[in-house]
N, C-alpha and C positions, 0 to 999 in steps of 0.2 A: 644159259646152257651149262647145262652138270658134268662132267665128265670124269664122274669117279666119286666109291666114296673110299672115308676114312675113318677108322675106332680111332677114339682119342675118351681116352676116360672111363670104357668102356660101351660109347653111346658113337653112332655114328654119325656123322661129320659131314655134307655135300661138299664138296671142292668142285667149286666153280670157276670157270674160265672168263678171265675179264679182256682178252684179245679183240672180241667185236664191237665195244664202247667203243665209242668215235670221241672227238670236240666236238662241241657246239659250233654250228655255223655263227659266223662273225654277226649277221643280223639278228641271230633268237638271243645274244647276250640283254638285259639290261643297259639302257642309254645313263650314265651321270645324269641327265635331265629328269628323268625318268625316279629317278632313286633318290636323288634330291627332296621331293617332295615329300616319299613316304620316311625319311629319315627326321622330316622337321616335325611331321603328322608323330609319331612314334616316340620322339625328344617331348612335343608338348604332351601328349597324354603324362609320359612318366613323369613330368615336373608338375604334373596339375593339382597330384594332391599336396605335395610342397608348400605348392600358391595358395592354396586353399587356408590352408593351418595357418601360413604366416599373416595372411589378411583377416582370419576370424581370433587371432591371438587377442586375447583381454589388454586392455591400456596399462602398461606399464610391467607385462607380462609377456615378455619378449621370448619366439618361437627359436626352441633350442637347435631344430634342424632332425629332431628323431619321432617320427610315427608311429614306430613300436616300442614299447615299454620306455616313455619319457626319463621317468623315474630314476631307474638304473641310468639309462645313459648320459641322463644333467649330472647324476650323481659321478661317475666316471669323469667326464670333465672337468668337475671340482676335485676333483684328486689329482687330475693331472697338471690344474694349476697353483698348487700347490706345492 
């Protein structure tokens, strides 16, 4: 619901009324049960290519932990142990 505009910068502006949002009723929330499952689904995709790299690393050729530009970033570590 619009109830008004306004120039701001030269360009106009809606200003809208946020009064008739409600809450959510207590049943439409997500259950913890419910949410649990896509957060484990969602954790292993983003650790999949991790697992990936560190199980096809060459023998004796141990995976630094960086996907993008190894290079620089093995390189950066040796500096900092240093």
């Amino acid at each position: 619901m619009i109830i008004g505009l306004v120039a701001v910068n030269g360009k106009q502006t809606a200003v809208v009324s946020l009064s008739h949002l409600r809450y959510t009723e207590p049943g439409n929330v997500m259950k913890p049960k419910n949410i649990l499952p896509i957060m484990g689904l969602a954790l292993l995709l983003v650790s999949l290519p991790y697992v990936v790299a560190a199980v096809s690393a060459a023998p004796g050729m141990p995976f630094g932990g960086f996907l993008l530009n190894p290079l620089d970033g093995n390189s950066y570590l040796a500096k900092m142990r240093e």
